[in-house]
Each structure stands twice: as C-alpha cells, then as structure tokens.
C-alpha positions as CSV (number, residue, x, y, z in Angstrom):
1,X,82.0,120.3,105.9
2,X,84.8,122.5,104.9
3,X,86.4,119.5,102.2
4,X,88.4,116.5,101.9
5,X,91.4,115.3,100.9
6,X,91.8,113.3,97.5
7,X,94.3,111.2,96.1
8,X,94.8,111.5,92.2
9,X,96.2,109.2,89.6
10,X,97.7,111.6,86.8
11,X,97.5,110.4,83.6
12,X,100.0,110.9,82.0
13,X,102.8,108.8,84.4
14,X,100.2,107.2,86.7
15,X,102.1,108.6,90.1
16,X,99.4,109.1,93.0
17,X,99.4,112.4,94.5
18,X,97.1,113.5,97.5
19,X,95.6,116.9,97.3
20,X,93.2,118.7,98.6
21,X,89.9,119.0,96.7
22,X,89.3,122.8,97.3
23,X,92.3,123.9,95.9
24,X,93.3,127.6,96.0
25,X,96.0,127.0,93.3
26,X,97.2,125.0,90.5
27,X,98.4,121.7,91.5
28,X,101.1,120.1,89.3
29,X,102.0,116.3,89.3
30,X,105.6,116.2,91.5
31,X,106.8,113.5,89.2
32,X,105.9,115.1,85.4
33,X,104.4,118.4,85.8
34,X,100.9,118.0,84.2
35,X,98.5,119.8,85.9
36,X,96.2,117.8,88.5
37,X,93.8,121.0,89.9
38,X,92.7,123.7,88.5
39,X,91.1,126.2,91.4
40,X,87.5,127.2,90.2
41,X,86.2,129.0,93.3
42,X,84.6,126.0,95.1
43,X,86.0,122.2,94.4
44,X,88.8,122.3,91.9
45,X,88.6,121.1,88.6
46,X,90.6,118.0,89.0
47,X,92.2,116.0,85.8
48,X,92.9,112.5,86.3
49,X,91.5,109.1,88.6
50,X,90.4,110.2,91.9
51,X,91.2,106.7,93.7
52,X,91.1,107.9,97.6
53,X,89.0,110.2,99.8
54,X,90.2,111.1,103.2
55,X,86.8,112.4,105.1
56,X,87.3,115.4,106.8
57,X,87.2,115.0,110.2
C-alpha cells in the first residue's frame, strides 16, 4: 500500500484540510499557518484530529 489520504482538523482554528499521510514536506494549515505535517521519513508526524481516511485505491 503506498498510503492514504487524511483529512486534519488543526487546532488552533478548526479548518479541515486533506493531506496526504506520507508527506515529503511540511504542511501548513491554508487558513492560519500552524503546521499540520511534519515529514519523518515514512508517515508524517501529523498535529491535530485526523477525522477522514481516503483508502488508497
């Protein structure tokens, strides 16, 4: 399985943001810039609620 998508809650302004769970970069919140992913080599470290998965397909 190569990895899913996720969709986050941050926490700081509760927007939902899908990314993906592998992620080679950091991912920042579009609304107030806190940081959602950290890359780690493998899954990301992710801050916030994970409230979706999309299954690869």
């Amino acid at each position: 399985m190569a990895g899913s998508f996720v969709t986050v809650a941050c926490p700081d302004c509760e927007n939902e943001q899908t990314l993906f769970e592998k992620a080679a970069s950091e991912v920042a919140c579009a609304v107030c810039g806190h940081t959602l992913a950290r890359p780690t080599g493998g899954k990301a470290d992710i801050e916030g609620e994970v409230t979706a998965v999309v299954e690869a397909r």
